[in-house]
ZAMI-539992 format. One line per field, with one value per atom (N, C-alpha, C, O): z, y, x; atom name; residue in one letter. Coordinates in nm, 4 decimals, padded with zeros to 6 digits, always signed. Atoms other than C-alpha are relative to their C-alpha. Layout:
z: Z | ...
y: Y | ...
x: X | ...
at: CA | ...
aa: A | ...
This chain:
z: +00.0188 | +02.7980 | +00.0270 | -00.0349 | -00.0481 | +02.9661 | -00.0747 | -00.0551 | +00.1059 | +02.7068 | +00.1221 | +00.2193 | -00.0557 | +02.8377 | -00.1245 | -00.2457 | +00.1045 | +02.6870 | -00.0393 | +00.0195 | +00.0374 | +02.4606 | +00.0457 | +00.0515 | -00.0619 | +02.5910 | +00.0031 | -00.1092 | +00.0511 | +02.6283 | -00.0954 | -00.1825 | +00.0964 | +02.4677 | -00.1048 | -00.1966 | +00.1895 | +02.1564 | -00.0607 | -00.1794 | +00.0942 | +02.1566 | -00.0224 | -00.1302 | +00.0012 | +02.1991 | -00.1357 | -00.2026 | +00.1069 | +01.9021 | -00.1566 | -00.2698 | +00.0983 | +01.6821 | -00.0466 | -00.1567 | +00.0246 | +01.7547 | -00.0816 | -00.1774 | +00.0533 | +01.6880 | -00.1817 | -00.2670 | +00.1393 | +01.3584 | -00.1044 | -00.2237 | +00.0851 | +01.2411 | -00.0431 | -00.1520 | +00.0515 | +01.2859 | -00.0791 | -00.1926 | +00.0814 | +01.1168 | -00.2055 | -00.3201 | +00.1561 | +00.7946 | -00.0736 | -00.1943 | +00.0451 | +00.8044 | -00.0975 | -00.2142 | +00.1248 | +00.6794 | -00.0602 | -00.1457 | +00.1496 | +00.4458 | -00.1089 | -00.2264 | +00.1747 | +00.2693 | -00.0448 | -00.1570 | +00.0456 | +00.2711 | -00.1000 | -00.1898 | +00.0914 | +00.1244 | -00.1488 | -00.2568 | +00.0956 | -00.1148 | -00.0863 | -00.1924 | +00.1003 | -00.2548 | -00.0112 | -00.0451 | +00.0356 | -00.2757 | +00.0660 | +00.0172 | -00.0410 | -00.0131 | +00.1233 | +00.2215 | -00.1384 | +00.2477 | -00.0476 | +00.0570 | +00.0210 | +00.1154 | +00.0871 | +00.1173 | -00.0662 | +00.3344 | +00.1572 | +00.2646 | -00.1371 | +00.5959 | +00.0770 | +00.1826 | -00.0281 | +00.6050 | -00.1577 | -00.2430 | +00.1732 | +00.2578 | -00.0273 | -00.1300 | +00.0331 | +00.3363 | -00.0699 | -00.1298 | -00.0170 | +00.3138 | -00.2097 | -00.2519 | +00.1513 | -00.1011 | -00.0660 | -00.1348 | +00.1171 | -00.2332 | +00.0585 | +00.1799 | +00.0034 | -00.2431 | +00.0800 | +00.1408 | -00.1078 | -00.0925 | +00.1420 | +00.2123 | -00.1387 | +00.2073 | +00.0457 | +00.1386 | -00.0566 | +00.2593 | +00.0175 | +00.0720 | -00.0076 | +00.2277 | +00.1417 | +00.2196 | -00.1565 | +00.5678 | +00.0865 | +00.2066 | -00.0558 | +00.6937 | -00.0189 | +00.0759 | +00.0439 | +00.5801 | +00.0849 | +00.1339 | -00.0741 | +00.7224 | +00.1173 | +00.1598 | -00.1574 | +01.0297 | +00.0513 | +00.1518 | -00.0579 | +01.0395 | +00.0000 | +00.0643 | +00.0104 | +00.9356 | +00.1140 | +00.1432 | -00.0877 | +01.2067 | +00.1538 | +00.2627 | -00.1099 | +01.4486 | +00.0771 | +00.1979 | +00.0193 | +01.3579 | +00.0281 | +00.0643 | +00.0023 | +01.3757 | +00.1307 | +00.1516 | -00.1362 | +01.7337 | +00.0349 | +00.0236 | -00.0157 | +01.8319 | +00.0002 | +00.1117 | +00.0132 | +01.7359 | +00.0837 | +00.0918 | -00.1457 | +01.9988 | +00.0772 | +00.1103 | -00.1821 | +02.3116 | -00.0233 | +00.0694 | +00.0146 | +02.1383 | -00.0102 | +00.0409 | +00.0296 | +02.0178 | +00.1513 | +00.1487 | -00.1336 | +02.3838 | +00.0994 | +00.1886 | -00.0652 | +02.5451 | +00.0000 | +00.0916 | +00.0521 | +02.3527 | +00.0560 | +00.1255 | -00.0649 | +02.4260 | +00.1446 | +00.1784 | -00.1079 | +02.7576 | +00.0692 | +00.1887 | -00.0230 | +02.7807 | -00.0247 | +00.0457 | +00.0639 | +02.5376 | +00.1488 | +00.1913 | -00.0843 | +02.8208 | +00.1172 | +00.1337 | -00.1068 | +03.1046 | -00.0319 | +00.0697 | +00.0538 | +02.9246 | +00.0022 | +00.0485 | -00.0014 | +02.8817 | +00.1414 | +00.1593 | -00.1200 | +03.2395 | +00.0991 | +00.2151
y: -00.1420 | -01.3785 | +00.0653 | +00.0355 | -00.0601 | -01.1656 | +00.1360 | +00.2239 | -00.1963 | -00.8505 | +00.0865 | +00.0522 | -00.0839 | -00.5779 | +00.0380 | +00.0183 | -00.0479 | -00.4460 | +00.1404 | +00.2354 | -00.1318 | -00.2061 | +00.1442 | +00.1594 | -00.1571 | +00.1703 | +00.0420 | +00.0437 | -00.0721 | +00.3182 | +00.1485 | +00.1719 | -00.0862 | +00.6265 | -00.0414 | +00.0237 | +00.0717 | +00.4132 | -00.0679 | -00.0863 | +00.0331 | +00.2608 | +00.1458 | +00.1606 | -00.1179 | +00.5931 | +00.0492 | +00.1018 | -00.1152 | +00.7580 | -00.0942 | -00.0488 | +00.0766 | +00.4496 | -00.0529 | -00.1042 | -00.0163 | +00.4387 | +00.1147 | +00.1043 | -00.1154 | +00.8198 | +00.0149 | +00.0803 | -00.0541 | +00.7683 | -00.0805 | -00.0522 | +00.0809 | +00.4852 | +00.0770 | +00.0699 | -00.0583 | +00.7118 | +00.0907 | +00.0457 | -00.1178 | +00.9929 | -00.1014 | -00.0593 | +00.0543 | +00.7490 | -00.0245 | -00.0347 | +00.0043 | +00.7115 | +00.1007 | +00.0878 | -00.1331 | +01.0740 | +00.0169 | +00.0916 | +00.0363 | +01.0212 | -00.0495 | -00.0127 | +00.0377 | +00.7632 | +00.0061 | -00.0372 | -00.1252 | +00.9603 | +00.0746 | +00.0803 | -00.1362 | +01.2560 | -00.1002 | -00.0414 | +00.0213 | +01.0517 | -00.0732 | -00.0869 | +00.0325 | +00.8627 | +00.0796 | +00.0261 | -00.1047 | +01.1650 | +00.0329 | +00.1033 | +00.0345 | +01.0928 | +00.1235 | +00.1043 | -00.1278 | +01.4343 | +00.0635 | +00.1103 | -00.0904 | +01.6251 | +00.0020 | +00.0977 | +00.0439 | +01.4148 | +00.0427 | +00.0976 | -00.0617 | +01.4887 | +00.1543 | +00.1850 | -00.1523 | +01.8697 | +00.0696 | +00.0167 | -00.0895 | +02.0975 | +00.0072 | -00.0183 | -00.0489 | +02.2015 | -00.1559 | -00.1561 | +00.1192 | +01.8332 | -00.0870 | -00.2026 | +00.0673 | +01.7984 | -00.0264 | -00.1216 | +00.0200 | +01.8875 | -00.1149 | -00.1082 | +00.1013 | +01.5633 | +00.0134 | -00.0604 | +00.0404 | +01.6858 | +00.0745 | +00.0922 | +00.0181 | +01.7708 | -00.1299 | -00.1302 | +00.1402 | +01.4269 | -00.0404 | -00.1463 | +00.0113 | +01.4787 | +00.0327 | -00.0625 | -00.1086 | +01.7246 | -00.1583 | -00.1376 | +00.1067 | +01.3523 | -00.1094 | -00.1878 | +00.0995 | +01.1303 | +00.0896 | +00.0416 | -00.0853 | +01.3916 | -00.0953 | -00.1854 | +00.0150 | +01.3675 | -00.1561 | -00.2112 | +00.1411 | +01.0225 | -00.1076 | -00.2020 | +00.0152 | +00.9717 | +00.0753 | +00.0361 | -00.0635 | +01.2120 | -00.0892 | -00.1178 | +00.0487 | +01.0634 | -00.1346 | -00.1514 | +00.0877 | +00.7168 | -00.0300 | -00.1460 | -00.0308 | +00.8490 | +00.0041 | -00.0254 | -00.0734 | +00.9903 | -00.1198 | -00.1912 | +00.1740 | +00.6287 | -00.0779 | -00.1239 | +00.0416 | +00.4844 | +00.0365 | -00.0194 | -00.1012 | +00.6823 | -00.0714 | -00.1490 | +00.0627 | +00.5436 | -00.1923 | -00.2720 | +00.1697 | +00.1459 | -00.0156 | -00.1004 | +00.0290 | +00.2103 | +00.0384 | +00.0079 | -00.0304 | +00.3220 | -00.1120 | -00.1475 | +00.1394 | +00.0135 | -00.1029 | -00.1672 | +00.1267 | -00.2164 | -00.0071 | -00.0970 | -00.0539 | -00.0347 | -00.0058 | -00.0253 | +00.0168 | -00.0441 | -00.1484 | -00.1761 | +00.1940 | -00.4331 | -00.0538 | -00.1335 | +00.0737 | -00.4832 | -00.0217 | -00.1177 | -00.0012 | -00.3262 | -00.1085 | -00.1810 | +00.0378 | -00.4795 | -00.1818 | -00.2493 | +00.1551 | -00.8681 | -00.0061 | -00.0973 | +00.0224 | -00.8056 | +00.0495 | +00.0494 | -00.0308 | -00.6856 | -00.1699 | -00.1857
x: -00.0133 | +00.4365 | -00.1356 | -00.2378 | +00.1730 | +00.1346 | +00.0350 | +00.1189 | +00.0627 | +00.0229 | -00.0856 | -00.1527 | +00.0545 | -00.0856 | -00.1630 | -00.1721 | +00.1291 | -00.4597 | +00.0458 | +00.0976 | -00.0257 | -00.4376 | -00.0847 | -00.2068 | +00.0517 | -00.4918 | -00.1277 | -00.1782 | +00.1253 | -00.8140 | -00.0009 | -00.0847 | -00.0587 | -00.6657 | +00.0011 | -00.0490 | -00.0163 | -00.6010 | -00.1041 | -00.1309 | +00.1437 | -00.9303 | -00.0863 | -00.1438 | +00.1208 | -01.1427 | +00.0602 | -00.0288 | -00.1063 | -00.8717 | -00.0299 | -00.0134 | -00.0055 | -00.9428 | -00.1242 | -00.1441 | +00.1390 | -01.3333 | -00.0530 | -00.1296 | +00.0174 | -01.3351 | +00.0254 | -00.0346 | -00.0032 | -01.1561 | -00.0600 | -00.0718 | +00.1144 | -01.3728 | -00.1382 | -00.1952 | +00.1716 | -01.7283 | +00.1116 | +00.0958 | -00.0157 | -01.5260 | -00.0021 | -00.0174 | +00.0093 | -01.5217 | -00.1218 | -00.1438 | +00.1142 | -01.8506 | -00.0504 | -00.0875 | +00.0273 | -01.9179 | +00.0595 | +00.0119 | -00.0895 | -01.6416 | -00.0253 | -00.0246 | +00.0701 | -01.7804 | -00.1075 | -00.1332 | +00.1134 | -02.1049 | -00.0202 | -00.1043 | -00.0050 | -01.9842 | +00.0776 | +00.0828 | -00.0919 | -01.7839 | -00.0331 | +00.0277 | +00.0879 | -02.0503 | -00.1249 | -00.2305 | +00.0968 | -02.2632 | -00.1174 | -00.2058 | +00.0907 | -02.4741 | +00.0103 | -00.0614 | -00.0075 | -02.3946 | -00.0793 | -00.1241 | +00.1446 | -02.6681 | -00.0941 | -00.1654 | +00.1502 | -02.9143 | +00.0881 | +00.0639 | -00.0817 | -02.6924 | -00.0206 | -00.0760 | -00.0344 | -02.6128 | +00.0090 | +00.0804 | -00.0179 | -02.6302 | +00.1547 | +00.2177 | -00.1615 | -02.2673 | +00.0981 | +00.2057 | -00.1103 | -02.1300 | -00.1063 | -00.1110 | +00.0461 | -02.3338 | +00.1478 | +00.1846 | -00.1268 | -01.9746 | +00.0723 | +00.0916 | -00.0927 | -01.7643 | +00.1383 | +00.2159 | -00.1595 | -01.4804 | +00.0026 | +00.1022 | +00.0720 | -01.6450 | +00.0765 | +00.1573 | -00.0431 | -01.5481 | +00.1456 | +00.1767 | -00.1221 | -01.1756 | +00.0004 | -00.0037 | +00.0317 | -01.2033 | -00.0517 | -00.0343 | +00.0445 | -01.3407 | +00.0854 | +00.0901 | -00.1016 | -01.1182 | +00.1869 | +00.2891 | -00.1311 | -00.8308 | +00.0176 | +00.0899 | -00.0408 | -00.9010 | -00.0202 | +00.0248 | -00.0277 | -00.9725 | +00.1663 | +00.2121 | -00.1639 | -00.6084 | +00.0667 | +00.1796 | -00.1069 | -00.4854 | -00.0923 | -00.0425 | +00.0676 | -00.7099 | +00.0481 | +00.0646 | -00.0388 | -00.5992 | +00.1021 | +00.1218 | -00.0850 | -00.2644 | +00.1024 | +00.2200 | -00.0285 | -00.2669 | -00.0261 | +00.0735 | +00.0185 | -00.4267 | +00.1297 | +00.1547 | -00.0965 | -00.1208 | +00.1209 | +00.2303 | -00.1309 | +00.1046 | -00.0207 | +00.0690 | -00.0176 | -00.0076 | -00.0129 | +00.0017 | +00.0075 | -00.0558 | +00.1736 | +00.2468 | -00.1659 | +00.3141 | +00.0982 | +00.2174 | -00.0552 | +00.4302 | -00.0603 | +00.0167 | +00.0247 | +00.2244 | +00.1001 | +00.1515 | -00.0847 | +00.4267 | +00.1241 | +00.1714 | -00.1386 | +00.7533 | +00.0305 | +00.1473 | -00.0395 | +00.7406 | -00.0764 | -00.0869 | +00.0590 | +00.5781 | +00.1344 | +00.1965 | -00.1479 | +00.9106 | +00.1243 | +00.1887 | -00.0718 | +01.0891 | -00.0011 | +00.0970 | +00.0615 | +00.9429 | +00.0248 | +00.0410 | -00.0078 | +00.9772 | +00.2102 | +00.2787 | -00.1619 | +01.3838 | +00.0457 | +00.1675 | -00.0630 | +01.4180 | -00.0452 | -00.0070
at: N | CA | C | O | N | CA | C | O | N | CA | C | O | N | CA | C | O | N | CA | C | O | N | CA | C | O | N | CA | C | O | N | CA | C | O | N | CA | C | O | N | CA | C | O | N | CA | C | O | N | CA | C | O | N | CA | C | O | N | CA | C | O | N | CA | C | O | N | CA | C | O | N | CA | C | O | N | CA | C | O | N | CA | C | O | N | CA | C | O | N | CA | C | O | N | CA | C | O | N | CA | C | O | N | CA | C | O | N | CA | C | O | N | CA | C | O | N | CA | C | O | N | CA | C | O | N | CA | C | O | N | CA | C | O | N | CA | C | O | N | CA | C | O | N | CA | C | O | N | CA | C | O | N | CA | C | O | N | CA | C | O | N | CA | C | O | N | CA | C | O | N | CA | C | O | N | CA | C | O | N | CA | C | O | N | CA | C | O | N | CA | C | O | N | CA | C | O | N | CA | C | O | N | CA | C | O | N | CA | C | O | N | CA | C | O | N | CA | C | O | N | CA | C | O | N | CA | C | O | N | CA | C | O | N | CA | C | O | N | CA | C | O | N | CA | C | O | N | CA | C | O | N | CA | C | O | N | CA | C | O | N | CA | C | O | N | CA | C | O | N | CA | C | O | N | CA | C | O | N | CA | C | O | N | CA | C | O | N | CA | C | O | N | CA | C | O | N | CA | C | O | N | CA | C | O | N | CA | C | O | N | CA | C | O | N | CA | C | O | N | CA | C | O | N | CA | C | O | N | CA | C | O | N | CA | C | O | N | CA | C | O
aa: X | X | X | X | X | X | X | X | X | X | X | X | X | X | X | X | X | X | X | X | X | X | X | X | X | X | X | X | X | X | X | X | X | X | X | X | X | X | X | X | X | X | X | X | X | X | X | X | X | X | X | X | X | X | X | X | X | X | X | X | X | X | X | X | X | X | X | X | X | X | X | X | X | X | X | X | X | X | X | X | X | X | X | X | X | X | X | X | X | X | X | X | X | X | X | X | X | X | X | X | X | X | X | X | X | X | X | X | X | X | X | X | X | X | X | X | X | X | X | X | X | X | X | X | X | X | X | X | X | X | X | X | X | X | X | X | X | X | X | X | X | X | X | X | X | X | X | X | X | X | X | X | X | X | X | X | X | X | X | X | X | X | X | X | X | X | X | X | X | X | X | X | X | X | X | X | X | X | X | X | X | X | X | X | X | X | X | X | X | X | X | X | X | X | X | X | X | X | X | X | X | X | X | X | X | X | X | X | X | X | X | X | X | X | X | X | X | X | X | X | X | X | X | X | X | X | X | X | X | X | X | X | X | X | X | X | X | X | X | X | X | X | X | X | X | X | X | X | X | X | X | X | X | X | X | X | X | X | X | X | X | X | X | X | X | X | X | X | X | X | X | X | X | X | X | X | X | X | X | X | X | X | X | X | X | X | X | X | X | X | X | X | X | X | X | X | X | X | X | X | X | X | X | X
């Protein structure tokens, strides 16, 4: 059975939402101050953690449409 590599779309979407955790768990151990003033309050870090979930999210579209049409492509 030959795989296909997964998407570059799904890596860039899944790189992107890894650094976004970074300033997540920054702000979330109190540490965005040294960062930016705006990011002292804690949930600054929610707004980071979001989008790393939607980011993460979107990532998942084009790995789940790889597969799907590999699936296809193996039963034909």
């Amino acid at each position: 059975m030959n795989r296909r590599p997964v998407p570059l779309t799904a890596r860039v979407l899944f790189a992107l939402a890894g650094l976004c955790l970074l300033p997540a768990v920054a702000c979330f151990a109190g540490e965005g101050a040294r960062l930016h003033p705006a990011l002292a309050d804690p949930m600054a870090g929610l707004a980071f953690l979001v989008s790393a979930i939607a980011l993460a999210g979107s990532g998942a579209f084009p790995l789940v449409m790889s597969r799907l049409a590999q699936r296809d492509e193996d039963a034909a």
